[in-house]
C-alpha positions in Angstrom: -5.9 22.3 -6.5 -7.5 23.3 -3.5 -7.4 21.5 0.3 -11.0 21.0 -0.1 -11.0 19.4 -3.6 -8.3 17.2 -2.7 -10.5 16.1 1.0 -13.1 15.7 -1.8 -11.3 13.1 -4.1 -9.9 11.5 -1.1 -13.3 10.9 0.5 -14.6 9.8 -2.9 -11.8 7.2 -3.9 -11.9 5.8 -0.2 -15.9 5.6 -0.3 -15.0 3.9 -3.9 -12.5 1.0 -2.3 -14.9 1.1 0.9 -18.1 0.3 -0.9 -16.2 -2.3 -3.4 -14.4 -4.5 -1.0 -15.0 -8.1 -1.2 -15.8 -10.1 1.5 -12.9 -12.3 0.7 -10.9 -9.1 2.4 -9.4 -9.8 5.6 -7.6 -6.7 6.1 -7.5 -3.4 4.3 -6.4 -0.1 5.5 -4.6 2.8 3.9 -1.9 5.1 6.2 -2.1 8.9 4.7 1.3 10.1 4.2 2.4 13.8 4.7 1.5 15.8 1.8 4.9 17.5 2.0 6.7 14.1 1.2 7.4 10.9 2.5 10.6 11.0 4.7 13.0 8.6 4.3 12.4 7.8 7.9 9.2 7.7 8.0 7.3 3.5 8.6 3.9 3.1 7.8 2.5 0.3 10.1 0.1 -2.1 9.6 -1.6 -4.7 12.4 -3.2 -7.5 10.6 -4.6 -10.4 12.5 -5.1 -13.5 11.2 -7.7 -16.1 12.3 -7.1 -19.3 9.9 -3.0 -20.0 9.3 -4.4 -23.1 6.9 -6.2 -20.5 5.0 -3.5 -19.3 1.7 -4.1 -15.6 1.3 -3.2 -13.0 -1.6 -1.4 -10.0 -0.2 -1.7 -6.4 -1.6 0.7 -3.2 -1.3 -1.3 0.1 -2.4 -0.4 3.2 -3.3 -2.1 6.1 -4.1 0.1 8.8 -6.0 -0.4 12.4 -7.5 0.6 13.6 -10.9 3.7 15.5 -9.3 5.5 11.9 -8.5 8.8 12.4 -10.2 9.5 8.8 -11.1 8.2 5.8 -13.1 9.1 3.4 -10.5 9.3 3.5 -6.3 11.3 0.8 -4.4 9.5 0.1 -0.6 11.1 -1.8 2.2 8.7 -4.1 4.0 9.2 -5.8 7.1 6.9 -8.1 8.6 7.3 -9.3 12.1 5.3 -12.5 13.3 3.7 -13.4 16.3 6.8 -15.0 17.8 8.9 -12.0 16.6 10.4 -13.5 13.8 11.5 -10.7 11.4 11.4 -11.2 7.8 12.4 -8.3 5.3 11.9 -7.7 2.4 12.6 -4.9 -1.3 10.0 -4.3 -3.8 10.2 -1.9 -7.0 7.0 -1.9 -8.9 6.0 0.7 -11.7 3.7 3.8 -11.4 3.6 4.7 -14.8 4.5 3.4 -17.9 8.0 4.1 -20.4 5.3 7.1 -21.9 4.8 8.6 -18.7 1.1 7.5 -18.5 0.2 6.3 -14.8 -0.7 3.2 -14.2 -3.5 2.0 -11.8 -6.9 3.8 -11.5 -7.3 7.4 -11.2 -9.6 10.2 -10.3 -9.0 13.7 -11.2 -4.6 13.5 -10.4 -4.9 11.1 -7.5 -4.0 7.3 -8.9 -4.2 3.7 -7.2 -1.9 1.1 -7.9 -2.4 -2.4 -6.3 0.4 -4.5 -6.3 0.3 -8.2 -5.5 2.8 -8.8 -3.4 2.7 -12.6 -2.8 0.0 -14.9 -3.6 -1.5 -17.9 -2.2 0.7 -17.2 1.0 -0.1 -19.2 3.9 1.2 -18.0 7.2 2.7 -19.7 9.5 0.4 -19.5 12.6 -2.7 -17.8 13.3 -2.0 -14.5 15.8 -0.9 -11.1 14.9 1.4 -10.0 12.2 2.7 -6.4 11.7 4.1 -4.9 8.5 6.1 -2.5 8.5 6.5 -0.2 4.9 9.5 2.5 4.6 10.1 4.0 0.6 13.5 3.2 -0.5 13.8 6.0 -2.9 17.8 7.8 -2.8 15.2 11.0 -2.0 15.2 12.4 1.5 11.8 13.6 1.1 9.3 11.8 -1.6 6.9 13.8 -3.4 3.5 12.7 -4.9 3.0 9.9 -2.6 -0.9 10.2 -0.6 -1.1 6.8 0.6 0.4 3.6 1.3 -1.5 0.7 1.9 -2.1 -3.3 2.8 -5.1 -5.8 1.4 -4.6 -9.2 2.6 -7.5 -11.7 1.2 -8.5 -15.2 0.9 -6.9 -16.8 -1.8 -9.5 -17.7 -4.5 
């Protein structure tokens, strides 16, 4: 596939999520990974501010994957660090694709999106900024077939 067909789809699926967002979103932002791989090393960081700590909230992880992803699964570490500095970490594993091989999520041409709720009706503890911090946790040095990695935080419905 060509760099400009893959600008292309990745203009199109972020006008898609652009022009679809609810206004229950709070935060949503993507972080574009290296289209050689995702080093082990490498933090996507996310600044998300939040207004109403009464408020409970639903809170996404995205990823947007190609065809070439080697595995059904991925593992990510997440930390989140509060406005006092209070770390909490946290492991996730969620699936990609099924036990058939077929990806899950939504696609467009070999780029797919998978939401995963990550906790729901959370309520933080105090309004003020909170940053997450995302690292894969794959045994791979360098992940292939990863675009994007991404963070949705909305009002609880």
């Amino acid at each position: 596939m060509t760099r400009i067909l893959q600008k292309l789809i990745k203009l199109f699926i972020a006008f898609v999520l652009f022009t679809s967002c609810t206004s229950d979103a709070v935060y949503f932002n993507y972080q574009a990974i290296n289209e050689k791989g995702w080093n082990k090393d490498s933090i996507c960081t996310f600044d998300v501010k939040i207004e109403n700590a009464s408020q409970s909230y639903d809170l996404y992880v995205n990823t947007r994957n190609r065809g070439e992803y080697p595995y059904q699964n991925i593992w990510l570490f997440i930390k989140e660090i509060s406005p006092d500095s209070a770390i909490t970490n946290d492991t996730i594993e969620f699936y990609l694709a099924d036990e058939f091989g077929k990806w899950l999520g939504t696609g467009v041409g070999s780029v797919f999106n998978m939401p995963v709720l990550y906790r729901q009706n959370f309520k933080f503890a105090k309004k003020g900024n909170y940053r997450f911090e995302i690292q894969q946790g794959m045994r791979d040095s360098l992940l292939v077939g990863i675009n994007d990695v991404g963070i949705k935080v909305e009002k609880a419905k």
